[in-house]
ROSE-4610 file (N, C-alpha, C; in Angstrom, 1 decimal, always signed):
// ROSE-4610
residu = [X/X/X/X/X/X/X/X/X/X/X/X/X/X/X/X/X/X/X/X/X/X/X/X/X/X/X/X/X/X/X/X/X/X/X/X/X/X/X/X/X/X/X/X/X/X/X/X/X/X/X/X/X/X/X/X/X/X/X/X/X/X/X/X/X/X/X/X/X/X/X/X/X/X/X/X/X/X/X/X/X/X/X/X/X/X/X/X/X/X/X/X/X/X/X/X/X/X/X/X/X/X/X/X/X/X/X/X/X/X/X/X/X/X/X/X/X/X/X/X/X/X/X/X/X/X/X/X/X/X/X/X/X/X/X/X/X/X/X/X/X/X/X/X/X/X/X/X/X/X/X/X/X/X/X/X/X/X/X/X/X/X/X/X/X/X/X/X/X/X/X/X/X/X/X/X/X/X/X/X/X/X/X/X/X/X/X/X/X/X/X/X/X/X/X/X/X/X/X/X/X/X/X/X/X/X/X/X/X/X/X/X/X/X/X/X/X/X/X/X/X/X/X/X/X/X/X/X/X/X/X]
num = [1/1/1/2/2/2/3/3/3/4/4/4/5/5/5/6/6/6/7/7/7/8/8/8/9/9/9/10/10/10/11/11/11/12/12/12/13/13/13/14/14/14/15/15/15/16/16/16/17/17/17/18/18/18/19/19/19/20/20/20/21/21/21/22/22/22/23/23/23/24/24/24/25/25/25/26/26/26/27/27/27/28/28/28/29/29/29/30/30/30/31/31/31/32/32/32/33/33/33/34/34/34/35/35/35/36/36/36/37/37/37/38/38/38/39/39/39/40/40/40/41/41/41/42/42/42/43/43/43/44/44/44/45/45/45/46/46/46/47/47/47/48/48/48/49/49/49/50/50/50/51/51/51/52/52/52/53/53/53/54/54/54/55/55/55/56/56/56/57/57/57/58/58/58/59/59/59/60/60/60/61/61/61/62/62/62/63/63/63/64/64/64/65/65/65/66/66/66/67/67/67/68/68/68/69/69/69/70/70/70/71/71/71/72/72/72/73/73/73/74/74/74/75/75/75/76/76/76/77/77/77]
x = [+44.1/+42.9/+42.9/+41.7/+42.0/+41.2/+42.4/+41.5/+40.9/+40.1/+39.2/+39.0/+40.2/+40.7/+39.1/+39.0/+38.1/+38.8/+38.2/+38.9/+39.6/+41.1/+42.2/+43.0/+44.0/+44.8/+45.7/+47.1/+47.9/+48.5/+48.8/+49.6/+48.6/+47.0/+46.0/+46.5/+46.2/+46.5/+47.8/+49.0/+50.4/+50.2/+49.6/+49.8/+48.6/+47.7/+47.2/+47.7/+48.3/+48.5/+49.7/+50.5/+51.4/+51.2/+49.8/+49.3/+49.4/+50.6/+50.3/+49.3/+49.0/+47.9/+47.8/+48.8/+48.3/+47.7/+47.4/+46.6/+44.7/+45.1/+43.4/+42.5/+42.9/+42.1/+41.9/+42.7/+42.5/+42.5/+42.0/+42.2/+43.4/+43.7/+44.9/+46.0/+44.8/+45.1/+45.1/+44.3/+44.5/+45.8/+46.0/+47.4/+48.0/+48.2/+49.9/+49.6/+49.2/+49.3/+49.7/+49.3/+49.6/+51.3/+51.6/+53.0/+53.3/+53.6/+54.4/+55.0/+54.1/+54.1/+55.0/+55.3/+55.4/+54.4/+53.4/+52.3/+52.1/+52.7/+52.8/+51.6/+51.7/+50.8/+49.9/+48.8/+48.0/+48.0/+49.7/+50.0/+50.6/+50.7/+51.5/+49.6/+49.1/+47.8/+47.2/+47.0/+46.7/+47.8/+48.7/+49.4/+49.5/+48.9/+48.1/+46.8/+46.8/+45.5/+45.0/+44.1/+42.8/+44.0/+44.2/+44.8/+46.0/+46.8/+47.9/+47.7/+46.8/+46.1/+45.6/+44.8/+44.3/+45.4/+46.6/+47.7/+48.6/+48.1/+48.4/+48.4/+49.2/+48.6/+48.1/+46.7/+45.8/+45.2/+44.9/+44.1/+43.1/+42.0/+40.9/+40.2/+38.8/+37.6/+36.9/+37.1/+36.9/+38.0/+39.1/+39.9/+40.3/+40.0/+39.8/+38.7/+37.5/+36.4/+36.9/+37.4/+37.5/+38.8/+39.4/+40.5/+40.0/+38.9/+37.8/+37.2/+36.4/+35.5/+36.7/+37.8/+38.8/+39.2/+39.3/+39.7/+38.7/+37.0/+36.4/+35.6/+36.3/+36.0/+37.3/+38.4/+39.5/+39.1/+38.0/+37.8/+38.1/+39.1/+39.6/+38.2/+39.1/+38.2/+36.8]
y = [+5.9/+5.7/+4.2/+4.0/+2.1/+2.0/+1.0/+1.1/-0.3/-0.2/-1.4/-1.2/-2.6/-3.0/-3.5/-2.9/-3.8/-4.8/-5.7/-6.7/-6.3/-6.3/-5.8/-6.7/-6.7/-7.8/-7.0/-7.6/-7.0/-6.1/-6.2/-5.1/-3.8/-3.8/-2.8/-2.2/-3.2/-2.1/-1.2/-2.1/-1.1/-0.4/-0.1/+1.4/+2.0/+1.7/+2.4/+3.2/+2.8/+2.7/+3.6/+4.1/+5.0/+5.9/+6.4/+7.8/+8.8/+9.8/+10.7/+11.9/+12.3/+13.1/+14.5/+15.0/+16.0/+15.9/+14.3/+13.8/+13.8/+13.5/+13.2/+14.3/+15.7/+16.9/+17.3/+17.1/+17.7/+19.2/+20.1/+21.5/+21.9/+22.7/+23.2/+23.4/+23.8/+23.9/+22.6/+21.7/+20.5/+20.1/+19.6/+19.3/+19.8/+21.2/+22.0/+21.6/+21.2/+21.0/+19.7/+18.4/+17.3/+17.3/+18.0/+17.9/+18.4/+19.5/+20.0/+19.3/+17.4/+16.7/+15.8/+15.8/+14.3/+13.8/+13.8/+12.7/+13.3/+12.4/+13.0/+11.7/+10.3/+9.5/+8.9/+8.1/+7.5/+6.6/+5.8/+5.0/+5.7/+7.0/+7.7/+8.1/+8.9/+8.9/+7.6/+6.6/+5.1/+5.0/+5.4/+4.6/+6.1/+7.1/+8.2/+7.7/+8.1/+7.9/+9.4/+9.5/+10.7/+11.2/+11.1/+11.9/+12.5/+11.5/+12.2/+13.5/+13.4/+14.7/+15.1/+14.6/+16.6/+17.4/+16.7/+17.1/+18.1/+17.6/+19.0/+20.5/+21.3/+22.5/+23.0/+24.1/+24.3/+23.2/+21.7/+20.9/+20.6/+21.1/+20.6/+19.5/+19.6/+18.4/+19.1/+20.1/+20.2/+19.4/+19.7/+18.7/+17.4/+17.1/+15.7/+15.0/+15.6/+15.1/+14.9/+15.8/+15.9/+14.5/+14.2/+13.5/+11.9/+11.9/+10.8/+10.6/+11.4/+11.8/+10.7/+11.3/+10.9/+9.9/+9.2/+7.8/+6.7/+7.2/+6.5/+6.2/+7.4/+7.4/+6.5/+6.4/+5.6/+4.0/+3.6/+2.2/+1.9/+3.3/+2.8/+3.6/+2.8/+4.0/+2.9]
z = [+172.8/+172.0/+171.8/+172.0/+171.8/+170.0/+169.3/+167.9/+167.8/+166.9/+166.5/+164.8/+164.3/+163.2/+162.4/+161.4/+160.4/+159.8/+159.0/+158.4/+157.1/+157.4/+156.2/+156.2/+155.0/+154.6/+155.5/+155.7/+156.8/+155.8/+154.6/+153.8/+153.7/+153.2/+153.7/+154.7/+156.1/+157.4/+157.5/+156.9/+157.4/+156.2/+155.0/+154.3/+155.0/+156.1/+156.1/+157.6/+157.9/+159.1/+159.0/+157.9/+157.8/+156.8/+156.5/+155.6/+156.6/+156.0/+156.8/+157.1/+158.4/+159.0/+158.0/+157.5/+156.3/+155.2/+154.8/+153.8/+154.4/+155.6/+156.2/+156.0/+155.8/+155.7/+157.1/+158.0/+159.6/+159.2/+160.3/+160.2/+160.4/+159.9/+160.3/+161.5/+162.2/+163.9/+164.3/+164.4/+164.8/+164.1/+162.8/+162.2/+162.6/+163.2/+163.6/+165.2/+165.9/+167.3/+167.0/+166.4/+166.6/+165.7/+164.6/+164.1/+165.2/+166.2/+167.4/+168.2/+168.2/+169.5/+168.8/+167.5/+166.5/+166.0/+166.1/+165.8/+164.5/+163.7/+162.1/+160.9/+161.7/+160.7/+161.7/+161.0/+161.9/+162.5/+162.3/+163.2/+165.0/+164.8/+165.8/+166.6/+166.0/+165.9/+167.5/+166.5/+167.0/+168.9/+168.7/+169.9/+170.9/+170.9/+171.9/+172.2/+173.9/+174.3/+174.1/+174.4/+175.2/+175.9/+177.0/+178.0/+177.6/+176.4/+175.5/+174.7/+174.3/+173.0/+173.7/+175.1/+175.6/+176.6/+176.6/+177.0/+176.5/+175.0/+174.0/+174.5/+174.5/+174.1/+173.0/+173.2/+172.6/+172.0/+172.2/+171.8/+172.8/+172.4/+173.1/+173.1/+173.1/+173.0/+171.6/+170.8/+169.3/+168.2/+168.8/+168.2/+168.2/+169.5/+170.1/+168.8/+169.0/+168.4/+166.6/+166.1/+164.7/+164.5/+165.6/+165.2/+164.9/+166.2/+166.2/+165.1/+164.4/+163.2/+162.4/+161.7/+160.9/+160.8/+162.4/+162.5/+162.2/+162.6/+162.3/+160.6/+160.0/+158.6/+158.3/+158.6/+158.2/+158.6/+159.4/+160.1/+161.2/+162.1/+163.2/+164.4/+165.3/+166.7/+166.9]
């Protein structure tokens, strides 16, 4: 996933950058497929492409999309 930083102090970005994904409100399914792989904050999140997360089992292009949604309400994406 390529991200694109808003303007944050650098201390902003690294707390933000290590909230973990059970705080974001993902569904549940989405959250237990991405804990299975590791991808536990949104810095783990950040350094998967597309091709990583649809690599997932049982993660599709509904959860693809919702992870997107999240990142871009966070600033990234």
């Amino acid at each position: 996933m390529v991200a694109r930083y808003t303007t944050w102090t650098q201390e902003v970005l690294e707390d933000t950058l290590n909230i973990p994904l059970s705080e974001l409100g993902l569904s549940v399914r989405t959250a237990n497929r991405l804990d299975s792989v590791g991808i536990l904050r949104i810095r783990d999140l950040l350094n998967s492409n597309k091709n990583t997360l649809m690599a997932i089992p049982n993660f599709g292009n509904k959860s693809y999309e919702e992870v997107v949604t999240i990142l871009k309400e966070r600033g990234f994406y």
